[in-house]
C-alpha positions in Angstrom: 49.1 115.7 70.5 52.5 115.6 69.3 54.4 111.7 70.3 57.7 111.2 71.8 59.4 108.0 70.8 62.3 107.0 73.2 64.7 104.5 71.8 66.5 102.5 74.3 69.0 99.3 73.8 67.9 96.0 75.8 69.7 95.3 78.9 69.8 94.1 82.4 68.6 98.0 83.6 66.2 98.8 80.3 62.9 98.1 82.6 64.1 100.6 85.0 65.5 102.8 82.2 62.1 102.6 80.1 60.2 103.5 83.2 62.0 106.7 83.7 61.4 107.7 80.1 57.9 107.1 80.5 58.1 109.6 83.9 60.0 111.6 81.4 57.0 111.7 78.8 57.9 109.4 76.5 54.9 107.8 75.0 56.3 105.3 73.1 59.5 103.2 73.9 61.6 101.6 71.4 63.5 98.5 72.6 66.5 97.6 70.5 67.4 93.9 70.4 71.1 94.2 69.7 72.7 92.5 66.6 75.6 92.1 65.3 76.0 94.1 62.5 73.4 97.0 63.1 74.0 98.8 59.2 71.3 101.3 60.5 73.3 102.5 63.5 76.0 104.7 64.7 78.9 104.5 66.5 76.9 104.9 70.1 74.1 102.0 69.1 76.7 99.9 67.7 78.8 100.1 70.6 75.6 100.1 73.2 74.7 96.7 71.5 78.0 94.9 71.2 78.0 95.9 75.2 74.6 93.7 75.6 75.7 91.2 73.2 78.6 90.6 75.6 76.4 90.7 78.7 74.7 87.9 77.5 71.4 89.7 75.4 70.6 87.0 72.6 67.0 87.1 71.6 65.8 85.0 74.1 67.5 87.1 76.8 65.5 90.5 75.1 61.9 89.3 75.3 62.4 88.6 79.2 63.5 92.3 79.2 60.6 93.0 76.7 58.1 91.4 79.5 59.5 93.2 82.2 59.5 96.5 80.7 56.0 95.5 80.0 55.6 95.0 83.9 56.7 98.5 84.4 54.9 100.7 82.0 51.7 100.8 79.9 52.7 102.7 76.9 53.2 101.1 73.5 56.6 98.8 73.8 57.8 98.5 70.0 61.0 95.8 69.7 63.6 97.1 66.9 66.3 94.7 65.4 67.6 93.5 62.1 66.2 90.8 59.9 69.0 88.1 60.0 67.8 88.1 64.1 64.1 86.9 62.8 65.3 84.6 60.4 67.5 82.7 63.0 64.9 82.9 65.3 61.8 82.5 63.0 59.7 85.5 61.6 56.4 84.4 62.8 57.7 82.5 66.3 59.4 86.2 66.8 56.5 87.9 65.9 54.0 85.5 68.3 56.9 85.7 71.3 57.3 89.3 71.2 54.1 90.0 71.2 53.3 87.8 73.8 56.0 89.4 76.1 54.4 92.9 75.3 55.4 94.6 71.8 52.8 96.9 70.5 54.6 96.3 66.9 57.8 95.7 65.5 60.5 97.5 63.2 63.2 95.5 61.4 65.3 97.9 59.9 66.6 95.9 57.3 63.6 93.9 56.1 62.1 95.5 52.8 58.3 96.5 52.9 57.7 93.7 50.3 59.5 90.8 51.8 57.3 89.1 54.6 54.4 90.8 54.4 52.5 88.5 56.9 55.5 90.6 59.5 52.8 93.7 60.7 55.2 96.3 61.3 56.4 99.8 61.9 57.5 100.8 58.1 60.3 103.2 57.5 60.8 105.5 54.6 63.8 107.7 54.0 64.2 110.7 51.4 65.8 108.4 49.2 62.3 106.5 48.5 60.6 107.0 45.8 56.5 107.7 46.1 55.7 104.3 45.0 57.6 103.2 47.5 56.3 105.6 50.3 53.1 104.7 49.3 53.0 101.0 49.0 55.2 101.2 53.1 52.2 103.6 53.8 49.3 101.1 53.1 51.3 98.4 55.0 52.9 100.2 57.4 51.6 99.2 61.7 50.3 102.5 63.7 52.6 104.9 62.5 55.2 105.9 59.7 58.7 106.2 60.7 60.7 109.0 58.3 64.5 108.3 58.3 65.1 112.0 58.5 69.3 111.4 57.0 70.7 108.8 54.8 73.4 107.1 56.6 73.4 106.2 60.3 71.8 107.2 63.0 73.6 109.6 65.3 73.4 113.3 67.2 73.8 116.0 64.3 73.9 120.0 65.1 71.1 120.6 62.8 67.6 118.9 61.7 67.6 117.2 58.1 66.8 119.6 55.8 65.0 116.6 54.0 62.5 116.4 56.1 60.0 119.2 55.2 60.2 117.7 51.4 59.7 114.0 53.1 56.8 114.9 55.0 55.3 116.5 52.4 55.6 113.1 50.1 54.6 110.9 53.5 50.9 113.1 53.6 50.3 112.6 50.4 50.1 108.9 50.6 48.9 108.3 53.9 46.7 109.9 57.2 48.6 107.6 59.9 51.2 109.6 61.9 54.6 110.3 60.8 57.1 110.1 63.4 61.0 111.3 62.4 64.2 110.3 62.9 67.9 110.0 62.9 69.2 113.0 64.4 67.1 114.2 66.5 68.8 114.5 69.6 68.0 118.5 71.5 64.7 120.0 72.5 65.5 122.3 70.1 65.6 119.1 67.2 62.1 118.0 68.7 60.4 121.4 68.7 61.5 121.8 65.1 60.5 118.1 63.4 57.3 118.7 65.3 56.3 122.1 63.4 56.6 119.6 60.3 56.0 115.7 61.6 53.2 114.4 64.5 56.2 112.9 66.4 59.4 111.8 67.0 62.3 109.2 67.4 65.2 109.8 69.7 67.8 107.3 70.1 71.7 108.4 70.1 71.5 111.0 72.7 68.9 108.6 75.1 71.1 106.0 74.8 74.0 108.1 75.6 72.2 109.8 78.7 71.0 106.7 79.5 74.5 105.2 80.9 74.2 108.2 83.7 70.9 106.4 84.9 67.3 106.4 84.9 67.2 110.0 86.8 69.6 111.5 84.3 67.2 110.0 81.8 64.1 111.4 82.8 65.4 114.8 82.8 66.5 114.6 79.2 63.1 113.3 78.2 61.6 115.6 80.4 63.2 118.3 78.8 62.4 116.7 75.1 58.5 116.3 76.4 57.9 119.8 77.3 58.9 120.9 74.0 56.6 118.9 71.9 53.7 119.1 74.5 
């Protein structure tokens, strides 16, 4: 069975939001806590968390959503942020509050694999990593494997990563947990084609984007994501 990954941005509506990507098919969901400076993200993120950083959505303010997502659905909740957020906050007091609230796992898509190690998370690997690295975020990597399908930002493209075959390849080879892709993945057409290659994968632009029409809007578009993996 193929996994769906549905990024959404924490916010006053996310547990409603979340719950209508779950109706969707989503099987996963992705919660960004926003930050400042997101060198990961696009133009849509970026703007989608300096929106919740105005509305009030410091850390504290993001694991109440977290819980009440939590409240609303029973599939995997995964927090993403950056690591300057954990180290105001406190890795392990993050990792113990978040958890507590409901994560599944984390991602922090700034911290190296080899810097807090104690920090069980979601590891990410792009087509710029080399196999040692692959390998060594393989062995510590928490469920799954995310593939960064692009260098750069995240964001819609009109075509999957041609990097991605070569990077799933290299990803096999050094592990059997499930690789999930993205950055760019934003049409059914994207998802049928990553899953041909990858055992999931990570949509964020386009749900965030869809998600400012509304929960019903929302489930639609995963909807129509779902049926074409499943």
């Amino acid at each position: 069975m193929k996994a769906l990954v549905v990024y959404l941005m924490s916010g006053r509506t996310t547990p409603e939001l979340a719950e209508a990507a779950v109706e969707g098919g989503a099987d996963i969901v992705e919660l960004g806590f926003p930050f400042s400076d997101p060198l990961a993200d696009g133009p849509v993120i970026r703007r989608a968390a300096e929106r919740a950083l105005a509305d009030g959505m410091r850390t504290a303010a993001c694991l109440e959503c977290l819980a009440l997502t939590r409240e609303r659905v029973d599939v995997p909740l995964v927090p993403m942020t950056y690591a300057a957020l954990l180290e105001a906050y406190g890795y392990e007091r993050f990792d113990t509050d978040a958890r507590a609230a409901g994560a599944t796992s984390l991602i922090v898509a700034d911290l190296p694999v080899d810097e807090h190690p104690e920090l069980h998370r979601v590891q990410l690997v792009a087509p710029t990593s080399t196999d040692e690295r692959i390998a060594l975020a393989a062995r510590n990597t928490d469920g799954w494997l995310y593939l960064v399908t692009r260098t750069g930002t995240t964001g819609a493209h009109d075509g999957l990563s041609t990097a991605l075959a070569g990077l799933v390849e290299r990803a096999r080879s050094a592990t059997e947990s499930p690789l999930y892709a993205g950055f760019g993945i934003s049409t059914p057409e994207h998802a049928r084609d990553a899953v041909e290659l990858a055992d999931g994968i990570v949509v964020g632009t386009r749900a965030v984007e869809v998600a400012e029409d509304g929960p019903a809007a929302l489930r639609e578009y995963v909807r129509s994501l779902s049926t074409m993996i499943h």
